[in-house]
MIBATOR-765484 format. One line per field, with one value per residue: x, y, z of N, C-alpha, C in turn. Coordinates in nm, 3 decimals, padded with zeros to 5 digits. Layout:
BEGIN
neast (X|...);
nnorth (Y|...);
nup (Z|...);
caeast (X|...);
canorth (Y|...);
caup (Z|...);
ceast (X|...);
cnorth (Y|...);
cup (Z|...);
% end
This chain:
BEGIN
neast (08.960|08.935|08.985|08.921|09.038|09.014|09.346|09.382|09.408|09.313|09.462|09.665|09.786|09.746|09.938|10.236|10.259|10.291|10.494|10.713|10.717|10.845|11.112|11.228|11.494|11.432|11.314|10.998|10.828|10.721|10.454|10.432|10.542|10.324|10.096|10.183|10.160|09.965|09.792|09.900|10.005|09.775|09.708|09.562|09.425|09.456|09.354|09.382|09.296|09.555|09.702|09.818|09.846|09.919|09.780|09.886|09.932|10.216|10.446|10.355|10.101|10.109|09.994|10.072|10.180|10.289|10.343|10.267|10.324|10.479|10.561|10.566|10.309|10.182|09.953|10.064|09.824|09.732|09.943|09.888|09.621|09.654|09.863|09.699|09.690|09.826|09.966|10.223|10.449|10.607|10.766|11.018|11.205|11.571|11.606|11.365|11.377|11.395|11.127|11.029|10.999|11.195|11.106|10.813|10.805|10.914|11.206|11.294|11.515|11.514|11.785|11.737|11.529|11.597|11.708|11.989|12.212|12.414|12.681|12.601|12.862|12.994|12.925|12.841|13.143|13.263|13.539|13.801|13.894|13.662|13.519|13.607|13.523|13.291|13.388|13.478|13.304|13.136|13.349|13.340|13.050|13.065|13.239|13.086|12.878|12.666|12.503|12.169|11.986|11.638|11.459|11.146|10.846|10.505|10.532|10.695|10.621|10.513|10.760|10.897|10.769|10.789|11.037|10.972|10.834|10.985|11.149|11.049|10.912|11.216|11.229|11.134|10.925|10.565|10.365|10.292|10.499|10.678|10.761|10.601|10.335|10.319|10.530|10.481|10.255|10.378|10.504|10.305|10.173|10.362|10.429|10.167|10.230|10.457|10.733|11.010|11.251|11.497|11.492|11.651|11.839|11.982|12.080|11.851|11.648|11.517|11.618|11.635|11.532|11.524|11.377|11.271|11.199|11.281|11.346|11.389|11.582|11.847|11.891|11.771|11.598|11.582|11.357|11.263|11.435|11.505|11.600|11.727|11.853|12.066|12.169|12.507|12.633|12.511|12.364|12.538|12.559|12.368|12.298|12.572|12.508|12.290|12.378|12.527|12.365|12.205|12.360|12.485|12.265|12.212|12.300|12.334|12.219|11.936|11.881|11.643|11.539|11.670|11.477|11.562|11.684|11.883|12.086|12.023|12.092|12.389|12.479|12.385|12.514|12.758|12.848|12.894|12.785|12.693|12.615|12.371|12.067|11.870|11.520|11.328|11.135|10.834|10.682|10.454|10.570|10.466);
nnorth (-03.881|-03.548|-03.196|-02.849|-02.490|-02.182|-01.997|-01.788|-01.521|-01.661|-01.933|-01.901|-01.940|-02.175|-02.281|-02.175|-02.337|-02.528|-02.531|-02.485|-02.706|-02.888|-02.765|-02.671|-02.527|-02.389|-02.130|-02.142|-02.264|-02.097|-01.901|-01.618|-01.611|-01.767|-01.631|-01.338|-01.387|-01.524|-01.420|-01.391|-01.685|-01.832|-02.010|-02.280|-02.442|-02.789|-03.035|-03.375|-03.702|-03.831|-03.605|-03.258|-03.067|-02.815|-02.611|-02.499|-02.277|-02.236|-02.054|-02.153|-02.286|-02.546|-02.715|-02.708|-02.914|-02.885|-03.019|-03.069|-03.255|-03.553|-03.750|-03.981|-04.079|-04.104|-04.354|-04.505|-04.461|-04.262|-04.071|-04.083|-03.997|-03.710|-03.625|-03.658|-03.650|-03.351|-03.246|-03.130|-03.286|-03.006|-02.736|-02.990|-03.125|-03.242|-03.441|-03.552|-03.749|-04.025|-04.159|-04.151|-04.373|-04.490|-04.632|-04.556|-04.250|-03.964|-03.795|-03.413|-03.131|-02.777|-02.500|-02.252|-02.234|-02.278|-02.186|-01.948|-01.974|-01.847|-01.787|-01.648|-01.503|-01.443|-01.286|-01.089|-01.019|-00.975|-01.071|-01.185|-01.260|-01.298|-01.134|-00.875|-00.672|-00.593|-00.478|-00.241|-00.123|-00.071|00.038|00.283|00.382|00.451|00.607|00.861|00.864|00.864|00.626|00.622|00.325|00.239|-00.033|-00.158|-00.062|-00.005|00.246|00.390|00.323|00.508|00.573|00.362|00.258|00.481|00.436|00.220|00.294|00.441|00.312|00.122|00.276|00.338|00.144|00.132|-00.064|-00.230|-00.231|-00.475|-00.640|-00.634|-00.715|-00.519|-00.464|-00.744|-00.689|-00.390|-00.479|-00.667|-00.471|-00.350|-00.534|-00.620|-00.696|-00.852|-01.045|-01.184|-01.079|-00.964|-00.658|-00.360|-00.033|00.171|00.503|00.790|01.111|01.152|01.071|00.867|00.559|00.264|-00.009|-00.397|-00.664|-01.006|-01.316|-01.564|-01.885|-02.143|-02.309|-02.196|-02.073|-01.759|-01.587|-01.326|-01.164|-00.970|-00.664|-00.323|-00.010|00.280|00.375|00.612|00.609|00.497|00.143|00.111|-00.138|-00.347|-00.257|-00.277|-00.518|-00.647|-00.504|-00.665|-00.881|-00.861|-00.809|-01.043|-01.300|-01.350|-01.508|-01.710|-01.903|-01.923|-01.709|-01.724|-01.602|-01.635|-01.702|-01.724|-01.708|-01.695|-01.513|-01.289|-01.124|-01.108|-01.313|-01.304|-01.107|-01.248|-01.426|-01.335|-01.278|-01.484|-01.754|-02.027|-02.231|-02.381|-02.454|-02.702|-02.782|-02.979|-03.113|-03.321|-03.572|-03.832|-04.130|-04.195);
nup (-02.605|-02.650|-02.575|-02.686|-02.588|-02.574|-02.573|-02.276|-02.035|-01.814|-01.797|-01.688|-01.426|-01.394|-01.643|-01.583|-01.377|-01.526|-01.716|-01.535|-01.342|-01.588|-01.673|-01.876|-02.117|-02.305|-02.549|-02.541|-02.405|-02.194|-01.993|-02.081|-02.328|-02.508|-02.436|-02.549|-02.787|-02.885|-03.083|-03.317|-03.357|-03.304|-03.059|-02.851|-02.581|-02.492|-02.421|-02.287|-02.242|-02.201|-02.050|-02.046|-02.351|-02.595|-02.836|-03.187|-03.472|-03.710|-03.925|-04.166|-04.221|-04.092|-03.802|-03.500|-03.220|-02.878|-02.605|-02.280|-02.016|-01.946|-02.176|-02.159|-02.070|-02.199|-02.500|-02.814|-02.948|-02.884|-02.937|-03.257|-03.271|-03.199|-03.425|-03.643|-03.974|-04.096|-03.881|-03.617|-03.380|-03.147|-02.985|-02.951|-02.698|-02.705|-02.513|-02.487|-02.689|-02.757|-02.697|-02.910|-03.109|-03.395|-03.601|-03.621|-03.635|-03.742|-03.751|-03.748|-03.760|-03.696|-03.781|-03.794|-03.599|-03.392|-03.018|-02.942|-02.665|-02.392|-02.151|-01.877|-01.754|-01.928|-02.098|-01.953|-01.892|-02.136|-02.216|-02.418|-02.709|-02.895|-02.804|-02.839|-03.102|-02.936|-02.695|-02.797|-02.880|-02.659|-02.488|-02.635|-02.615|-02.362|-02.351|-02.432|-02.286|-02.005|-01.891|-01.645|-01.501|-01.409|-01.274|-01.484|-01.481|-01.439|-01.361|-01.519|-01.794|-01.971|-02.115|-02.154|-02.360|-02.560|-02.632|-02.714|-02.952|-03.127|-03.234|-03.388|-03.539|-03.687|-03.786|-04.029|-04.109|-04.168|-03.791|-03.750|-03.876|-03.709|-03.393|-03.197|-03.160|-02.953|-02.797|-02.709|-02.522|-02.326|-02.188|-02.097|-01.919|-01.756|-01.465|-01.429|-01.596|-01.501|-01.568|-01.614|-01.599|-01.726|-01.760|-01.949|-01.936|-02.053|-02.042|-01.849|-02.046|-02.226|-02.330|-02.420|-02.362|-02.205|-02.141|-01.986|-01.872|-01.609|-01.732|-01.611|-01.348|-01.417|-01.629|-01.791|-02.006|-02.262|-02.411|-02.509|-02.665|-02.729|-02.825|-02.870|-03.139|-03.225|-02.986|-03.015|-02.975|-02.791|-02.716|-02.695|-02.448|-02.271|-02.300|-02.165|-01.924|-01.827|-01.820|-01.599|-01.411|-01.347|-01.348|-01.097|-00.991|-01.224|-01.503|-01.761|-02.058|-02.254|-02.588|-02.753|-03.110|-03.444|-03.678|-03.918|-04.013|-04.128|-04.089|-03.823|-03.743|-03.774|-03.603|-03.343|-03.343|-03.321|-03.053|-02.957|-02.873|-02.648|-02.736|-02.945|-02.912|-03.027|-03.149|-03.195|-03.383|-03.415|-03.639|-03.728|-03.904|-04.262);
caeast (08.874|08.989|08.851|09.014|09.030|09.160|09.414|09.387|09.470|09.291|09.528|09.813|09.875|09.793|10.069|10.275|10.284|10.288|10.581|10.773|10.745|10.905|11.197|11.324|11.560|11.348|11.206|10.883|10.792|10.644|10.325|10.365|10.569|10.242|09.982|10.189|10.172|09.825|09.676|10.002|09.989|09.614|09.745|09.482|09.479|09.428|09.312|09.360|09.295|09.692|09.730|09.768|09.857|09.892|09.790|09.927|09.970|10.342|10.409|10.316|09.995|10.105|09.934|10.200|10.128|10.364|10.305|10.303|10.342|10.575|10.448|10.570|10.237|10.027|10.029|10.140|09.706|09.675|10.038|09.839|09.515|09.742|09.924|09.648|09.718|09.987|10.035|10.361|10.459|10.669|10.890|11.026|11.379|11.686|11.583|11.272|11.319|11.364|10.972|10.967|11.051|11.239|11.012|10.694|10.776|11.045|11.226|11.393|11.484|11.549|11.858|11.663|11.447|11.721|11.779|12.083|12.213|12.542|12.731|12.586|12.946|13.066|12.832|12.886|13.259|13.328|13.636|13.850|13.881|13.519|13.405|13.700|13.454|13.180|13.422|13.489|13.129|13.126|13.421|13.280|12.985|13.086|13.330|13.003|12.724|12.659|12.372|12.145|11.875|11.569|11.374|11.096|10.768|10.399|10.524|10.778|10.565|10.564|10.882|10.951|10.690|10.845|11.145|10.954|10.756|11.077|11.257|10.940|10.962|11.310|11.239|11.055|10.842|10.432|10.404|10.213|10.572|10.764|10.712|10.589|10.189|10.373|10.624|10.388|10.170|10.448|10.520|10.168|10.137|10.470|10.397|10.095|10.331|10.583|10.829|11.113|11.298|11.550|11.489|11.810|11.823|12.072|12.099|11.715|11.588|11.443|11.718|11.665|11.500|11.509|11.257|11.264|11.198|11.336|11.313|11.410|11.678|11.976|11.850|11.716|11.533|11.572|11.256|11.303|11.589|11.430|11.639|11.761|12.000|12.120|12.341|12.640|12.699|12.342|12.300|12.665|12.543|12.235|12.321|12.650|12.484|12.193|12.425|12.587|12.253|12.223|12.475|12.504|12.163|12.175|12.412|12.295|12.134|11.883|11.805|11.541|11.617|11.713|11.404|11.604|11.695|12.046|12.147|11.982|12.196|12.495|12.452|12.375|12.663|12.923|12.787|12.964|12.673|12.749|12.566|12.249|11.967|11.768|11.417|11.261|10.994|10.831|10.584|10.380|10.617|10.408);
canorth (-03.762|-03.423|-03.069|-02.752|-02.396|-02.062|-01.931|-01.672|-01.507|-01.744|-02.033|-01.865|-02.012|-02.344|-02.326|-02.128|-02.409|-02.679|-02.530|-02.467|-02.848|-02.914|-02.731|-02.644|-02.367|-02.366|-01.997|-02.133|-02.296|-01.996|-01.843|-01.496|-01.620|-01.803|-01.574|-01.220|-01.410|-01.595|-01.427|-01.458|-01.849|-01.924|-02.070|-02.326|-02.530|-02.854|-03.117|-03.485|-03.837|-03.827|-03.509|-03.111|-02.991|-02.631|-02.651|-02.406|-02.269|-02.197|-01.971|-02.275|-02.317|-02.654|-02.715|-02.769|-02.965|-02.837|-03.105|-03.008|-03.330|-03.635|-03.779|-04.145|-04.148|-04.165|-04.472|-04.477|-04.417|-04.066|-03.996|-04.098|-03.869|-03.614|-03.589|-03.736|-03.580|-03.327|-03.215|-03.228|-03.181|-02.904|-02.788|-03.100|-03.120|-03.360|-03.550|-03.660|-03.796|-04.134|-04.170|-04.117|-04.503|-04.463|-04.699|-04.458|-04.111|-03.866|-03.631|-03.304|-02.981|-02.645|-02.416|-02.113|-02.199|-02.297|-02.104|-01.902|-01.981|-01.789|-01.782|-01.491|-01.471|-01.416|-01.162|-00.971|-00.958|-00.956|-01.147|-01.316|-01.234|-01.346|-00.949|-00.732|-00.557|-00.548|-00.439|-00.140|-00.027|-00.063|00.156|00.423|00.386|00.504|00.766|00.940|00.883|00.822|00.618|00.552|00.281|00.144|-00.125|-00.139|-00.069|00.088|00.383|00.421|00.236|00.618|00.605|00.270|00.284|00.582|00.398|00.127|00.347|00.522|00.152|00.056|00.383|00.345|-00.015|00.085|-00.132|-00.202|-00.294|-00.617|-00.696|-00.642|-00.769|-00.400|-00.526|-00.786|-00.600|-00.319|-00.572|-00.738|-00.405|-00.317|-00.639|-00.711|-00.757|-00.996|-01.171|-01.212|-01.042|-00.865|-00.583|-00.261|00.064|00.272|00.676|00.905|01.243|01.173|01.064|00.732|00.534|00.157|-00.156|-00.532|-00.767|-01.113|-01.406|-01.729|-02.023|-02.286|-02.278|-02.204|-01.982|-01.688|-01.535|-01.224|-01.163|-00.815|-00.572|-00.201|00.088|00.417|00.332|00.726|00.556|00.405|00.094|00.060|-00.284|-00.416|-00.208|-00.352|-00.696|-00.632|-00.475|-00.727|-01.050|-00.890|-00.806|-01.178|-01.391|-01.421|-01.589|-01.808|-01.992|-01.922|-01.635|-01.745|-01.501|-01.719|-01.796|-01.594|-01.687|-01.697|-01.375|-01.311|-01.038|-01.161|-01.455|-01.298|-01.030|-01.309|-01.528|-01.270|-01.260|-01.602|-01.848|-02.111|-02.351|-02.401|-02.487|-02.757|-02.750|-03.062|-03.155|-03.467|-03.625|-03.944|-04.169|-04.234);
caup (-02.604|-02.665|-02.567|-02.706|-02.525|-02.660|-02.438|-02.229|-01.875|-01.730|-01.794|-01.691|-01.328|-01.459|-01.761|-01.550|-01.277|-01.579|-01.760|-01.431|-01.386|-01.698|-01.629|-01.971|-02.116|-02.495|-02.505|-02.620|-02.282|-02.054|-02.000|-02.172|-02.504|-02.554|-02.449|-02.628|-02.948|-02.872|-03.215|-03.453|-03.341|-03.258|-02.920|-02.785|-02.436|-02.533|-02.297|-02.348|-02.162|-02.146|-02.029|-02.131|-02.467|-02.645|-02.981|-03.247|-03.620|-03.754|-04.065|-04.280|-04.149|-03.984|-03.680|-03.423|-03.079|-02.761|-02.456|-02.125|-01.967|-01.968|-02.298|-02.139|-02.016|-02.328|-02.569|-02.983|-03.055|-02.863|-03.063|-03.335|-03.245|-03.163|-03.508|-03.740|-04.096|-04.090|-03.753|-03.549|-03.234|-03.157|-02.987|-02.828|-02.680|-02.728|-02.409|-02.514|-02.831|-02.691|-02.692|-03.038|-03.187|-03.545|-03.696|-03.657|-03.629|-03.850|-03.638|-03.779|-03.690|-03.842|-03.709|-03.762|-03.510|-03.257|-02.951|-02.852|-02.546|-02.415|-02.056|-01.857|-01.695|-02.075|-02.167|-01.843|-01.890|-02.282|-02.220|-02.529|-02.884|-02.956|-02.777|-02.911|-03.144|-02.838|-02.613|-02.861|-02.870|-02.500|-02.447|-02.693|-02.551|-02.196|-02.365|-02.500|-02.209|-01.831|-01.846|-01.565|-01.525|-01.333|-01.282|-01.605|-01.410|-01.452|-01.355|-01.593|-01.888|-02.095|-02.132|-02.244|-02.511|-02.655|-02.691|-02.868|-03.082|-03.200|-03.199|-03.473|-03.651|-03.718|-03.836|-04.154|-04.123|-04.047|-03.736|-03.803|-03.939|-03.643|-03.258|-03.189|-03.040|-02.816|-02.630|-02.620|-02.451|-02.239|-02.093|-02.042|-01.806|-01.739|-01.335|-01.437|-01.740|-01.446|-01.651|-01.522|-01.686|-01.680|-01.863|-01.917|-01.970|-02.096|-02.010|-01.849|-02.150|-02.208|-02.421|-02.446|-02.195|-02.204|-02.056|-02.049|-01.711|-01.605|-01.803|-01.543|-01.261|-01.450|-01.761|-01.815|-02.128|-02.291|-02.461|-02.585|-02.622|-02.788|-02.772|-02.995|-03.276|-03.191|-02.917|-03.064|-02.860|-02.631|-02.739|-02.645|-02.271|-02.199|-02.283|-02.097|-01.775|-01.784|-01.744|-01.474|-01.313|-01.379|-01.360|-00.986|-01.001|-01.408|-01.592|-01.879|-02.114|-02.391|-02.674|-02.846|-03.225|-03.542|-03.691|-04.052|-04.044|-04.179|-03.995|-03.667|-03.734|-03.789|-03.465|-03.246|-03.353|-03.265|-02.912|-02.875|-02.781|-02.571|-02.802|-03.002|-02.867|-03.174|-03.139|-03.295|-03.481|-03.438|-03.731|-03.787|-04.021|-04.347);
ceast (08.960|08.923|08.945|08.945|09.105|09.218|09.390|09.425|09.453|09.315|09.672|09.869|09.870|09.935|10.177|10.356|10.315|10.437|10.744|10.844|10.816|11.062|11.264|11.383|11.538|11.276|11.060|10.784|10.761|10.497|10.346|10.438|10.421|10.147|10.016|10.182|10.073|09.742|09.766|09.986|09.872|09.659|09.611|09.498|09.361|09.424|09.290|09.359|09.471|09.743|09.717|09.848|09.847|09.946|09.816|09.909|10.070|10.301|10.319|10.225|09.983|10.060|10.054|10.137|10.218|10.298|10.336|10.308|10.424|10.461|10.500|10.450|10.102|10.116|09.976|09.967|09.705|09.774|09.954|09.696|09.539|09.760|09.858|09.626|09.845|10.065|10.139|10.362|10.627|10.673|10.905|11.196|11.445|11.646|11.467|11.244|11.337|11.236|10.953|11.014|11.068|11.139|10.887|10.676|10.954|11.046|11.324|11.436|11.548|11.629|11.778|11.581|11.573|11.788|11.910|12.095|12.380|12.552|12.674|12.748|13.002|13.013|12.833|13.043|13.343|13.469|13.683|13.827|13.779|13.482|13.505|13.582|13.308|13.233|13.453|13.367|13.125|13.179|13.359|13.172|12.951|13.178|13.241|12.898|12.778|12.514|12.304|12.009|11.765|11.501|11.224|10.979|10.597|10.411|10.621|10.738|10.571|10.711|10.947|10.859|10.718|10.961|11.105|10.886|10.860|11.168|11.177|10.946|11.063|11.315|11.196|10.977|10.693|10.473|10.346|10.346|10.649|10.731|10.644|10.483|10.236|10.466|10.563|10.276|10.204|10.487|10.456|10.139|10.244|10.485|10.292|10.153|10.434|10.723|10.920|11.205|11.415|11.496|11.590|11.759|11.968|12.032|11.939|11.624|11.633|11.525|11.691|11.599|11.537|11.431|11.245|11.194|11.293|11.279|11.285|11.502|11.794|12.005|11.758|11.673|11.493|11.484|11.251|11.408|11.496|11.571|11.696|11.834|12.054|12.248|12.399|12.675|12.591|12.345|12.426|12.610|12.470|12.277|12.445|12.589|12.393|12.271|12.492|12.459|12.171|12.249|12.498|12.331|12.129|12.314|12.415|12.187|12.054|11.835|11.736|11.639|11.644|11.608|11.433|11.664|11.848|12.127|12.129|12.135|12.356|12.555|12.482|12.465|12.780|12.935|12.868|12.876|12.754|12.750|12.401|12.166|11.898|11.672|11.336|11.162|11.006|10.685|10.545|10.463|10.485|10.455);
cnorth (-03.636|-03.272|-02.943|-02.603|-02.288|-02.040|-01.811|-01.669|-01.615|-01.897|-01.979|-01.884|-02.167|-02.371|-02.264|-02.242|-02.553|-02.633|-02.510|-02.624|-02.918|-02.884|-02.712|-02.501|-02.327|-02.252|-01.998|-02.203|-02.225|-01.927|-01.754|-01.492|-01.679|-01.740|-01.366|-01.313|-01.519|-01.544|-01.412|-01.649|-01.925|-02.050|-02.161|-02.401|-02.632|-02.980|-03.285|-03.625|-03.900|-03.725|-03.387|-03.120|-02.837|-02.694|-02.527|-02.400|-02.222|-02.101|-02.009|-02.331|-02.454|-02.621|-02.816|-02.804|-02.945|-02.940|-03.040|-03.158|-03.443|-03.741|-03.975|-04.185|-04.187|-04.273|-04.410|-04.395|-04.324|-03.981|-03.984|-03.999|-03.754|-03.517|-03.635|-03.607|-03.483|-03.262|-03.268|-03.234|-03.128|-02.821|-02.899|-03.121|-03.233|-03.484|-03.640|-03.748|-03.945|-04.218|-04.222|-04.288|-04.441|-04.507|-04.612|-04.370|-04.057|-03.762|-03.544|-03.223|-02.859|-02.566|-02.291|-02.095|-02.287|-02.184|-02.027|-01.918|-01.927|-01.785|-01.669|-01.442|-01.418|-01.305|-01.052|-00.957|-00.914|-00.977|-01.176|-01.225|-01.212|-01.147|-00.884|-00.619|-00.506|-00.444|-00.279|-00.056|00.003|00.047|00.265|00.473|00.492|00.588|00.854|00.972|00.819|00.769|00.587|00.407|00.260|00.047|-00.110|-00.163|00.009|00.221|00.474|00.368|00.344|00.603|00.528|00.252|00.370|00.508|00.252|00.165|00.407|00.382|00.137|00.199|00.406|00.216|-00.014|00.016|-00.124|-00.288|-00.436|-00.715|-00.714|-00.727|-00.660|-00.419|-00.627|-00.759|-00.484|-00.392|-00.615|-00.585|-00.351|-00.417|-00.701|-00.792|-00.894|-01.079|-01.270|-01.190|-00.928|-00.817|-00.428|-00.164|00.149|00.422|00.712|01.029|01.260|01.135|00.944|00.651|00.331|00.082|-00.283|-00.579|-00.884|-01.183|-01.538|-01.815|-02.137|-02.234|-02.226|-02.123|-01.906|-01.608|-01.402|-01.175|-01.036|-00.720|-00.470|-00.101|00.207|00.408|00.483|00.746|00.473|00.316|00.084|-00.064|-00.350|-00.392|-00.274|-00.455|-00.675|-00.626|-00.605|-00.868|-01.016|-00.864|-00.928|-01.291|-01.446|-01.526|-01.756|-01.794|-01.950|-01.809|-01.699|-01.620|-01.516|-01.743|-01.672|-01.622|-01.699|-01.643|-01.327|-01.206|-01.050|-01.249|-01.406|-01.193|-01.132|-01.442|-01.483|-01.253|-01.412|-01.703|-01.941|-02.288|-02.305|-02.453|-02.616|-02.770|-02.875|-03.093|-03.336|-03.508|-03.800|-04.023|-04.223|-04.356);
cup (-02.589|-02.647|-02.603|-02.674|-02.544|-02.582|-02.397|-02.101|-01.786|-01.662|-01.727|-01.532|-01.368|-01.563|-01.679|-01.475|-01.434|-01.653|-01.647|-01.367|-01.502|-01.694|-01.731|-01.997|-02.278|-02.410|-02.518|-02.502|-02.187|-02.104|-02.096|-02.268|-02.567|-02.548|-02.504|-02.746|-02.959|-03.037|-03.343|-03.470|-03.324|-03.159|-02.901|-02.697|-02.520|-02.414|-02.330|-02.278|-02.135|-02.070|-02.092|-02.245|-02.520|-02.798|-03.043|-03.367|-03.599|-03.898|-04.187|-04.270|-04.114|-03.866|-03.580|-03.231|-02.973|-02.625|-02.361|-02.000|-02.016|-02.002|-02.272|-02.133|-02.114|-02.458|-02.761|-03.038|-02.988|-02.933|-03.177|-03.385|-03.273|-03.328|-03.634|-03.846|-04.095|-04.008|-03.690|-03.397|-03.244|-03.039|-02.910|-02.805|-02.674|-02.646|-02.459|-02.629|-02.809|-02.713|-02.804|-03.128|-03.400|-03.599|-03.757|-03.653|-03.728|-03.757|-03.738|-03.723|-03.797|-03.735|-03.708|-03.651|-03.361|-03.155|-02.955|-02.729|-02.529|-02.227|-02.003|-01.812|-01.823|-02.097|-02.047|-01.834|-02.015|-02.311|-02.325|-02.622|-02.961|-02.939|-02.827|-03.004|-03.060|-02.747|-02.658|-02.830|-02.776|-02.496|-02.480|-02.656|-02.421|-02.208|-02.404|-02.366|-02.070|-01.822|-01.700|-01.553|-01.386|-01.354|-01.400|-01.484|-01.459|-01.499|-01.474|-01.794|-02.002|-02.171|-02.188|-02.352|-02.569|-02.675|-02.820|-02.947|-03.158|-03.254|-03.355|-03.587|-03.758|-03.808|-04.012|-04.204|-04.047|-03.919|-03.633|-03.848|-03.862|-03.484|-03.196|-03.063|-02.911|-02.739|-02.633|-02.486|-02.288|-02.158|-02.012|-01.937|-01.781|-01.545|-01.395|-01.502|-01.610|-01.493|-01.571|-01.622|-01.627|-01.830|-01.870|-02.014|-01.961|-02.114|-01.961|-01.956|-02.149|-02.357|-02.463|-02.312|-02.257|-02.097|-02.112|-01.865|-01.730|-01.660|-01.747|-01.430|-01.260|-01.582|-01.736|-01.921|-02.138|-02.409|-02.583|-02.565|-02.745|-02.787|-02.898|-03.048|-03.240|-03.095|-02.927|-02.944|-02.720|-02.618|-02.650|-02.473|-02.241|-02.199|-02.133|-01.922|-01.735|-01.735|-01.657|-01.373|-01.281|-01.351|-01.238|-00.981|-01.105|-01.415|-01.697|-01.928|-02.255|-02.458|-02.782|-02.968|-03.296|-03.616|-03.869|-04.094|-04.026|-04.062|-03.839|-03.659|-03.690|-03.605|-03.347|-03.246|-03.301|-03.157|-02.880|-02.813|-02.731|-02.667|-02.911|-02.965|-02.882|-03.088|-03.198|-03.336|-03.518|-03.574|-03.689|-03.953|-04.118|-04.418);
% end
């Protein structure tokens, strides 16, 4: 038996407490990646005589299944329920594929949708060969400006929405095309999201934030990074300051996936990840 439930606020200490239990460092495992992008994905809480579920659509209008419980405890016919016609499940990590017997399921995965994951101690010191052209920006950076920052808050919420309305402006694009509605969103409720953030200013003026939360014990997720292409070298800072504001706490920075996107790709390669994430996709062998 199965009962399905759109998501909303009102799941969000339950998934909160169910993905917390889980303990993974996939960006796709917390409350407010699933409920800012609840009407790109048609998110639903899914409820099943094995346990919870969050059911989804992808670009490809596959219907993708996300478990929230240790899927030992249901047998091959609720897999079968589960994934009947051309549903997968999704994401599911390295550990559990175990479950999955060769005989009756096809596992893949796609790098595009594969995390970043990178040292915060790396990314707060730009060490090695890998940062030489970060460490450049940096310098120039801090030969041009004195920024200062604070904490990303209510009170300060003008200020970072002008940086992402000028962020989205600059993008050329609608902004149906960009992430624009969910980190306006995520900053609008970033206390209720549980989201934690810095906003940085130059010369008083509202220059760039990031906001992301913890993943697990040992990772932390950087959800959004915004800020004014006008200052040469923001991006190298923020990242920079944020893993040292960081680092004594996490092991590890995730900066979700590249999504396909060439230049993402190439950006977030020179950053030196630690590793790749994979993401897999499980099916119903035919």
């Amino acid at each position: 038996m199965m009962k399905l439930e759109t998501i909303d606020f009102q799941h969000c200490e339950l998934l909160q407490d169910s993905f917390q239990l889980l303990n993974l460092p996939i960006s796709d495992y917390t409350f407010a990646n699933v409920y800012l992008f609840r009407k790109i994905s048609h998110y639903e809480f899914l409820t099943t005589d094995c346990g919870l579920f969050i059911s989804s659509s992808n670009k490809q209008g596959q219907r993708c299944i996300m478990p929230l419980n240790d899927l030992r405890s249901c047998d091959l016919q609720t897999f079968n329920d589960l994934l009947d016609g051309e549903s997968i499940f999704f994401p599911i990590p390295e550990a559990w594929l175990f479950i999955f017997p060769a005989d009756k399921f096809v596992i893949t995965s796609d790098e595009s949708e594969s995390d970043y994951i990178y040292l915060a101690e790396n990314m707060a010191s730009f060490k090695g060969k890998q940062y030489i052209r970060h460490r450049n920006h940096l310098n120039q950076f801090f030969s041009s400006y004195r920024p200062n920052d604070e904490p990303v808050s209510i009170s300060n919420l003008p200020a970072a929405i002008s940086v992402l309305q000028e962020w989205q402006d600059d993008s050329g694009l609608a902004s149906d095309k960009t992430d624009f509605d969910q980190c306006s969103e995520a900053l609008q409720k970033i206390s209720a999201l549980a989201l934690w953030g810095t906003i940085y200013y130059i010369d008083n003026e509202p220059a760039g934030f990031i906001i992301g939360e913890a993943l697990n014990t040992d990772t932390f997720c950087l959800h959004f990074a915004k800020a004014s292409k006008k200052y040469h070298g923001i991006y190298e800072f923020m990242f920079n300051d944020t893993a040292k504001k960081l680092q004594s706490r996490y092991k590890y920075l995730n900066l979700e996936e590249d999504m396909g996107n060439k230049n993402l790709r190439r950006t977030k390669d020179s950053y030196g990840p630690e590793l790749l994430l994979k993401k897999y996709r499980v099916s119903l062998k035919r």
